[in-house]
C-alpha positions, 0 to 999 in steps of 0.5 A: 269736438277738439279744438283747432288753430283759432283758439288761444294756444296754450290758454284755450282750455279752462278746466272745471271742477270735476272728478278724477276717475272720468275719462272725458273731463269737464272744461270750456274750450275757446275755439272759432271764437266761440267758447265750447262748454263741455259738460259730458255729465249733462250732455254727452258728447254735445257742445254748449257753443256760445260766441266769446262775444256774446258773453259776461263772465262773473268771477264769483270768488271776488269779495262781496260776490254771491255764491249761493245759487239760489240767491243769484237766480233770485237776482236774475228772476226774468231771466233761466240760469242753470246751475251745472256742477260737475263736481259735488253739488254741495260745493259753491259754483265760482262763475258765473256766464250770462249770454247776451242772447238765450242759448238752446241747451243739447240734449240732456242725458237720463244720468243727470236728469235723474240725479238733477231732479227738479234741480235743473230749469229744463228736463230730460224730455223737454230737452230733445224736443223741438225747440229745446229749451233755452237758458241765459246763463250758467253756474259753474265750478272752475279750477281756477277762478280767476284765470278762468275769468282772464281767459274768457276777457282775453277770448272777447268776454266782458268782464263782469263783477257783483258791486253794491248789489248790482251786476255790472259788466265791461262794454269797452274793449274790442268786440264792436271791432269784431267783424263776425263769427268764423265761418262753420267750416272753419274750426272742423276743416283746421280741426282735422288737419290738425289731427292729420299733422299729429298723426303723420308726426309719428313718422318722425321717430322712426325716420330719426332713430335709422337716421342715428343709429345709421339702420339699413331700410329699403327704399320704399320705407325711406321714401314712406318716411320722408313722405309722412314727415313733409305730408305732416309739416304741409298739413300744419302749415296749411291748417295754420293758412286755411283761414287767418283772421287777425288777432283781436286785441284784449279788453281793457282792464279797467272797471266796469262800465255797463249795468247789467238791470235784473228784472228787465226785458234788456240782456247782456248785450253783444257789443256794438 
């Protein structure tokens, strides 16, 4: 599902690793103040919707991080984290997302469950029935680490890192001042006037070139024209208008401050 308004502009799509001759590509949107992981290999053209909130990014590229999967999960023994590469399984995963609370993962296609084997913590059957199963974190192959990891910080993430063989993860910052998820109609209903101010835009090629070349059109095509072009500029303005929220200021840099405990019944929390 495309993005809408609420997310971060420019920066509200973080690519994964994946190959090139895939149409749909593999990447986390940040949209409704939720972060939307999609993973067409594993799951189609379902979502894995995490709010920002709930969530500790591990930028595993920093020194002293672990890369291998397996010794990770180790660290995490009460805990499901799924490795999903959307690349080459043989190449390290560079993040790492643990959820404050366990997410149920979408439907798994045939293609991966066949190719993840008993590589995967749930399986083809298992996840469409009802309840599906659930996972506390994912392993994942960003493009770009570090930018990747800056981008969940500024969406409402805590920032985690791996020091002296504990995991740690920012508390501080503005999730406590956060006052709830948006609504489930709020990111479809932008969404699509979205869509219908790109489409009604198109208007305004045509109207531009008669207007420079000074071409002759009947009246009903001008007036079809025109009609497009303030339809289009009324669904953008509305889709920015529809529902506001006010921005949430970026957490702060600074160290770590919480300790994420393996082996414990505690999780990432939520913020408070």
């Amino acid at each position: 599902m495309p993005g809408g308004r609420h997310s971060l502009g420019p920066g509200r799509w973080v690519a994964l690793r994946d190959r090139g001759y895939r149409t749909r590509k593999a990447g986390v949107e940040f949209a409704a103040y939720s972060a939307h992981l999609q993973l067409p290999t594993y799951f189609g053209q379902e979502e894995l919707t995490v709010p920002s909130s709930w969530i500790a990014v591990v930028d595993l590229t920093a020194p002293g991080a672990p890369r291998d999967p397996a010794d990770i999960r180790a660290q995490f023994p009460d805990r499901t984290i799924a490795h999903l590469p959307t690349a080459s399984p043989r190449r390290a995963p560079t993040t790492l997302l643990l959820f404050a609370t366990p997410q149920p993962v979408p439907p798994l296609r045939w293609g991966a469950a066949l190719r993840r084997w008993g590589r995967l913590p749930f399986g083809h059957r298992s996840s469409h029935r009802l309840p599906a199963p659930e996972i506390d974190g994912v392993l994942l192959r960003a493009d770009n680490p570090r930018w990747a990891a800056d981008r969940f910080v500024a969406a409402g993430s805590m920032r985690g890192v791996h020091r002296d063989r504990g995991w740690y993860a920012d508390q501080r910052g503005s999730s406590a001042a956060r006052p709830g998820p948006d609504p489930g109609w709020a990111r479809a209903a932008v969404d699509h006037l979205d869509g219908l101010a790109r489409v009604l835009a198109v208007a305004l090629i045509p109207l531009a070139v008669a207007l420079g070349t000074r071409t002759s059109l009947p009246c009903w095509a001008w007036a079809l024209l025109i009609a497009a072009a303030v339809l289009a500029v009324v669904c953008k303005v509305a889709a920015g208008r529809i529902y506001r929220r006010p921005p949430d200021p970026q957490l702060r840099p600074d160290k770590p401050s919480h300790r994420v405990l393996t082996g414990e019944s505690d999780r990432v929390p939520a913020g408070r």
